[in-house]
N, C-alpha and C positions, 0 to 999 in steps of 0.2 A: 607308568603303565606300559606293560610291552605289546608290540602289535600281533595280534593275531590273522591269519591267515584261513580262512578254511581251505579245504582240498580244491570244492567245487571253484572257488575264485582260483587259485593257483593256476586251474585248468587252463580257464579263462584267458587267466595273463600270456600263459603261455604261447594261448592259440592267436591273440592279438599279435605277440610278436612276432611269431613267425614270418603272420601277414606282413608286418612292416619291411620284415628283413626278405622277402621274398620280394615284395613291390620294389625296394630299394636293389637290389640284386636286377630284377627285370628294366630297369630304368637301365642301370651301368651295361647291361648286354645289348641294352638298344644302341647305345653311346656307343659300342665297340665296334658291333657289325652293322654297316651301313645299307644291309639288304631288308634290315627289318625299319623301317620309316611308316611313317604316319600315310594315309591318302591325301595327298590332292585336289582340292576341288578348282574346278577353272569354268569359270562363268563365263559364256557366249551368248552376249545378244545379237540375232540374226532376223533379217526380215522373213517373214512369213511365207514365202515363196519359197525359203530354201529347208523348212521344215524336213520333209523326207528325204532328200540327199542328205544334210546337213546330218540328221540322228544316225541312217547309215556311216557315215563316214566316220563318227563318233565313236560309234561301236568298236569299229577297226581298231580306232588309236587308242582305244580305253585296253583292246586286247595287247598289243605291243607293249602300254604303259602299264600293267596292272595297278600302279599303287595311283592312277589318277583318276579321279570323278567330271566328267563332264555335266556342268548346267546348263541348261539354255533357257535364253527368255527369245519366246518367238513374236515378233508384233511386225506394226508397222514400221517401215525404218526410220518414218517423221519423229513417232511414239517414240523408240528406241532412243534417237538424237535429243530429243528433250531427256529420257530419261537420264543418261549418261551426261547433261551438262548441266544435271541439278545433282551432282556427285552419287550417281547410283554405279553399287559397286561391282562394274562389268570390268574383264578380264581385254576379251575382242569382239570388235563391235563388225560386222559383215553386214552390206546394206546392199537392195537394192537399186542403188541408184549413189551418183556421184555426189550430186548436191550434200546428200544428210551430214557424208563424211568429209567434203568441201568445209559445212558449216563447222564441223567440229574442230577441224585441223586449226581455223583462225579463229577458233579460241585454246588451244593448244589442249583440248582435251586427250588428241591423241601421238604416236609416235611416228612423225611424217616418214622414217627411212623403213618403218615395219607394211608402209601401204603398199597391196598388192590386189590387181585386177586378176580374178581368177573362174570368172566366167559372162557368161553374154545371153540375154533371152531375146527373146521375138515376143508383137503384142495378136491376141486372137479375137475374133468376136465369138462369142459361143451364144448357144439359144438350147433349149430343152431338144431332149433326143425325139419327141412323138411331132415335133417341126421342123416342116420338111424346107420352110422357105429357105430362099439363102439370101446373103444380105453382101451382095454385090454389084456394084461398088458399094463402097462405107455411106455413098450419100443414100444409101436404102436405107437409114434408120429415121431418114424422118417420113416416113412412109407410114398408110395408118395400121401394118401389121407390127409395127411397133410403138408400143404404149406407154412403156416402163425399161430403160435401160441400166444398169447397174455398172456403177464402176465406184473404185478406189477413189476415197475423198481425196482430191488434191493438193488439201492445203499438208498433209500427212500419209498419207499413201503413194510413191514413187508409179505404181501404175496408174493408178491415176490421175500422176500428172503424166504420165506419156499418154493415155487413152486423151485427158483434154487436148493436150497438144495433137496427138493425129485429129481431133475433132476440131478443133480451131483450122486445120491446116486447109479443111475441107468446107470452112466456113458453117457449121452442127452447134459447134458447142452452144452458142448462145441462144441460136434458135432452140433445141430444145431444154434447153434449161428452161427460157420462157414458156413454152408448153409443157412442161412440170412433167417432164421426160424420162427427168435425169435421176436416178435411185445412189444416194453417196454411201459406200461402206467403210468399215473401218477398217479393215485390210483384204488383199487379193481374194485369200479365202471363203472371207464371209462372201464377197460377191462370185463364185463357185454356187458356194450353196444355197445362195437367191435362185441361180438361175438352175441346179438342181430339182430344188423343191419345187419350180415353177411360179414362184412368185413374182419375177419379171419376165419380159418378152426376150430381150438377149442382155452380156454381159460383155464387157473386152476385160479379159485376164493375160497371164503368160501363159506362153506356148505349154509351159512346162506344168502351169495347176490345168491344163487341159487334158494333159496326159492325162492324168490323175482323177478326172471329174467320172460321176456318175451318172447316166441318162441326160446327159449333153452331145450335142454335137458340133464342130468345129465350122461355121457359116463362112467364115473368111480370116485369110490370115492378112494383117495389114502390110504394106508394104514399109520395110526398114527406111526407106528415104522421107514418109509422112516424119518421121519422129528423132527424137536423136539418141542417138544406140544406148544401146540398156546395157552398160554394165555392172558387175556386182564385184565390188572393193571390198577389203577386209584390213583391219590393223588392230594394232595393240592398243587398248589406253594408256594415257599417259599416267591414271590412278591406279593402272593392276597391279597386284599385288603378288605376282608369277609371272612376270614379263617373257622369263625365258622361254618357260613353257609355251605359254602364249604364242611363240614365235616358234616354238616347235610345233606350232598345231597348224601357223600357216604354213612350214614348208610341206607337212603331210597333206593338208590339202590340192596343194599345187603338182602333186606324184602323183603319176599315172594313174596309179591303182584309182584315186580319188577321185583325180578327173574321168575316167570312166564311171563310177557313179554318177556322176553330175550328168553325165552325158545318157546315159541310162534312164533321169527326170527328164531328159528333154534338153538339157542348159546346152551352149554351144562353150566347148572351152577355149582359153586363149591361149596360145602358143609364149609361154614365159621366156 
């Protein structure tokens, strides 16, 4: 029996193949010119404080790099440190506070020679903008014009282990913890928008989510000697999967232009 063909199938075949020999054709041109590559994506988990500079700065380097995509997972840096040592797959991990990436280092999560200190905060009390009181010295918060203070959970929240620690330092913490004082959030931000919305009396955040706040007002700034310096460290993991990159994102960070953003949120930068 011979095979027959209609016209309409021939069409058919033909427009199949072209497809193929086109797709295969656009594959050998990618292969040759090394301008046309795939994007990028490079995954940053950052503490939640560095949210607005951090997306600023992103921006920047996504324009120099076009073929790369910036993610971010913005949390706690406690959150972050557990996520990244239960193999969650972050590219650079920026925290801050030393400890989270302390912990990580010894367990070899991350690349010890890629860690770089690349900025510095201050801690604040804040209180809603229609209060006028002011809450100095610090040992004004056990005072009865405040009822409800909100700070970063410190077993996960880097500010609020430096807000307990200036509280400890002043002899606070414990007392009001006992008089059911103490408001714990899950990062800097959420305690912002406590003290925003007016659901507590005051907050201690960074200098820098103060900037940023709405209808708060700044009551005091704690002195740098209660607590021990806030800086914010950055490195590569040791699981990225763009390491280079990675390390191309922290020298753009540490470049003027960047550190000017930073300094623009408020952060103090550090002389590299």
């Amino acid at each position: 029996m011979g095979m027959e063909v209609s016209l309409g199938q021939f069409y058919r075949f033909r427009t199949y193949t072209q497809l193929i020999i086109f797709f295969l054709f656009s594959c050998l041109l990618a292969t040759c010119n090394p301008s046309i590559t795939p994007s990028t994506s490079l995954t940053i988990a950052a503490a939640s404080s560095l949210t607005d500079a951090f997306s600023e700065i992103a921006t920047a380097f996504e324009e120099q790099s076009p073929n790369v995509n910036i993610n971010f997972n913005f949390a706690a840096s406690g959150l972050l440190e557990k996520q990244i040592a239960q193999g969650a797959p972050i590219d650079l991990f920026a925290s801050a506070a030393d400890a989270p990436m302390d912990a990580l280092a010894q367990q070899g999560h991350i690349v010890p020679a890629t860690r770089t200190t690349f900025a510095q905060n201050q801690l604040v009390v804040i209180v809603p903008v229609q209060d006028s009181n002011k809450i100095e010295p610090l040992k004004d918060l056990k005072d009865l014009q405040v009822q409800r203070l909100a700070i970063g959970n410190p077993a996960t929240v880097p500010a609020g282990s430096y807000a307990k620690e200036a509280l400890e330092s002043e002899r606070l913490y414990t007392r009001l913890q006992q008089e059911n004082k103490l408001v714990f959030a899950e990062n800097v931000r959420q305690v912002l928008t406590y003290v925003e919305q007016g659901n507590v009396d005051a907050g201690i955040v960074y200098a820098t989510d103060a900037a940023i706040g709405n209808n708060i007002g700044v009551a005091l700034k704690l002195s740098p000697g209660l607590i021990t310096p806030i800086r914010y460290p950055i490195a590569v993991t040791s699981e990225s999967l763009h390491p280079e990159l990675a390390k191309a994102f922290i020298s753009f960070v540490i470049r003027p232009e960047s550190q000017n953003i930073l300094q623009k949120y408020g952060f103090v930068t550090v002389e590299q």
